[in-house]
Each structure stands twice: as structure tokens, then as C-alpha cells.
C-alpha positions as CSV (number, residue, x, y, z in Angstrom):
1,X,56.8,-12.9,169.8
2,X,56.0,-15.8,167.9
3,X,52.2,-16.1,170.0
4,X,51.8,-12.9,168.2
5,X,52.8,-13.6,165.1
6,X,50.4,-16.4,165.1
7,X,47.2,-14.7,166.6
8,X,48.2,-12.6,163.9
9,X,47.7,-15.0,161.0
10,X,44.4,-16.2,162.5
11,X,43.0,-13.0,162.5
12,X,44.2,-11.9,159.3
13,X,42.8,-15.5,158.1
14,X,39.5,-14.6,159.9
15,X,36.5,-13.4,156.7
16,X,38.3,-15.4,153.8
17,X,35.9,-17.1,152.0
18,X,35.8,-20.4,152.4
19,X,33.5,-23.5,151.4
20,X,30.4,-23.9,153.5
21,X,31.2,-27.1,156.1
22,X,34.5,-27.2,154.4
23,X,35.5,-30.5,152.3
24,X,35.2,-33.3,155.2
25,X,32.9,-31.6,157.3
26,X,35.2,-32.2,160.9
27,X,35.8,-29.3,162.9
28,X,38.4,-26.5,161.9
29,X,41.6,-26.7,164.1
30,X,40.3,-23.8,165.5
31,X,37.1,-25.0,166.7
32,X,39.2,-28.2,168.2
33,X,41.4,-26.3,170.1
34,X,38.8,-23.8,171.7
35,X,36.5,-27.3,172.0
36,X,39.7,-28.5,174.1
37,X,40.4,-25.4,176.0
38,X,36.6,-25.1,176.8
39,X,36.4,-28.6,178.0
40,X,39.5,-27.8,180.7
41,X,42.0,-29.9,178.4
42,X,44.3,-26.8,179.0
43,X,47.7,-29.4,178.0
44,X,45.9,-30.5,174.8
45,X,44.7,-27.6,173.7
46,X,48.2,-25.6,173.6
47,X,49.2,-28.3,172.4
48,X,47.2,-28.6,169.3
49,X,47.2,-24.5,169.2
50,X,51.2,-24.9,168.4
51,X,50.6,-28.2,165.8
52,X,48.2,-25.6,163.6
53,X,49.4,-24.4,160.7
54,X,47.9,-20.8,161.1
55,X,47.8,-20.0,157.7
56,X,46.0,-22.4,156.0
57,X,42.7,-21.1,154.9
58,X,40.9,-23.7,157.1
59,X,42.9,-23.3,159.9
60,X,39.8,-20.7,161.2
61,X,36.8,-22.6,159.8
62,X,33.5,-21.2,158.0
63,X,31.3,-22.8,161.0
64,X,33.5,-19.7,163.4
65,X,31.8,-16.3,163.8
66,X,35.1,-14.8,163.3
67,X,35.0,-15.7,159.7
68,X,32.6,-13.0,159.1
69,X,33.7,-9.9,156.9
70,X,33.3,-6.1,158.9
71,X,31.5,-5.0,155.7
72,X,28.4,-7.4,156.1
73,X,27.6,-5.9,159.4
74,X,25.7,-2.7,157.9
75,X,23.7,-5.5,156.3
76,X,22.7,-7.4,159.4
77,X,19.6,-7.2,161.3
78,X,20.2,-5.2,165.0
79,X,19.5,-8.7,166.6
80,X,21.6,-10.8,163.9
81,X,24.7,-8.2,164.4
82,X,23.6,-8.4,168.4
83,X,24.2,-12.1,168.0
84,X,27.3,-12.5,166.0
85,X,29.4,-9.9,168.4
86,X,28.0,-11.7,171.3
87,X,29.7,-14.7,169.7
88,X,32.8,-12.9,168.7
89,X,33.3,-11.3,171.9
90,X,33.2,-15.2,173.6
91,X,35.4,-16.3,171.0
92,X,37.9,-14.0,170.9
93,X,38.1,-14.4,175.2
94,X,38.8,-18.1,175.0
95,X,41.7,-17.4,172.2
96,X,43.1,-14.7,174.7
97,X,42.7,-16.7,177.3
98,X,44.3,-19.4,175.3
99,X,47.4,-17.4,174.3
100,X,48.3,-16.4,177.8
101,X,48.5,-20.0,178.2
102,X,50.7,-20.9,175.2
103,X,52.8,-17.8,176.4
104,X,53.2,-19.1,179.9
């Protein structure tokens, strides 16, 4: 229950506003987990998944294509929409994939 609750709070974070390359310029704590998970550092990667505070507004990260807002897709090109829910899609498999893990 509480995985959920905190997938939950990503998502709901994800198309917030937020300042371009935020104010240090490191990676979101999003982008370091899924940089961890994708690297195979499975232990460290739950691990810094459950040291997140989910509801910051930089826990996401303005770099991640899930901070785009479902309204500016009408806007997009066919290729530049193409792109981002290519990038979404891979995302959002590596934080499933991910949450299995934390589950387990």
C-alpha cells in the first residue's frame, strides 16, 4: 500500500513546473534511482527509491519526460510527440519494474 501511495505522488508530481536544470544542476532523485536501477545496482536503487521524499517538487526532475503536461501534446510535432511517449513508455517500465522490486 504504501509503494502505491508513493508511485502515486510521483505521478501526481509529474508536469509541475519547475526551474529548467533545477538550482544545482545534479540529477533529480528520480533520474538517480532509475540511473541505479539501470546500471543493475538493484539494492541501491530501492534503496534510494524509499530515502525520496516523493513529494518534493524536484523529487521528479524537469530533465524527465514525465514532467511534460498532457495538454502540450496537441502542440507537438507527430515525431516530437513520437519521441517523448517513446521515452515515457521506457520510463515508466523501469519505475514498474522498480516498484515490483521495492514491493518484494
Amino acid at each position: 500500500m504504501a509503494l502505491a501511495a508513493v508511485l502515486a505522488a510521483v505521478l501526481a508530481g509529474c508536469g509541475k513546473q519547475q526551474p529548467p536544470g533545477g538550482a544545482s544542476g545534479k540529477p533529480s532523485p528520480m533520474e538517480q534511482v532509475l540511473a541505479s536501477w539501470r546500471q543493475g545496482d538493484q539494492a541501491g536503487a530501492i534503496q534510494r527509491f524509499l530515502e525520496t521524499d516523493w513529494k518534493s517538487s524536484s523529487a521528479v526532475g524537469p530533465r524527465s519526460p514525465l514532467n511534460h503536461r498532457e495538454s502540450e501534446l496537441p502542440g507537438m510535432s507527430p515525431a516530437a510527440r513520437d519521441k517523448l511517449m517513446k521515452e515515457v513508455t521506457a520510463q515508466l517500465s523501469d519505475l514498474k519494474a522498480l516498484a515490483r522490486a521495492v514491493r518484494d
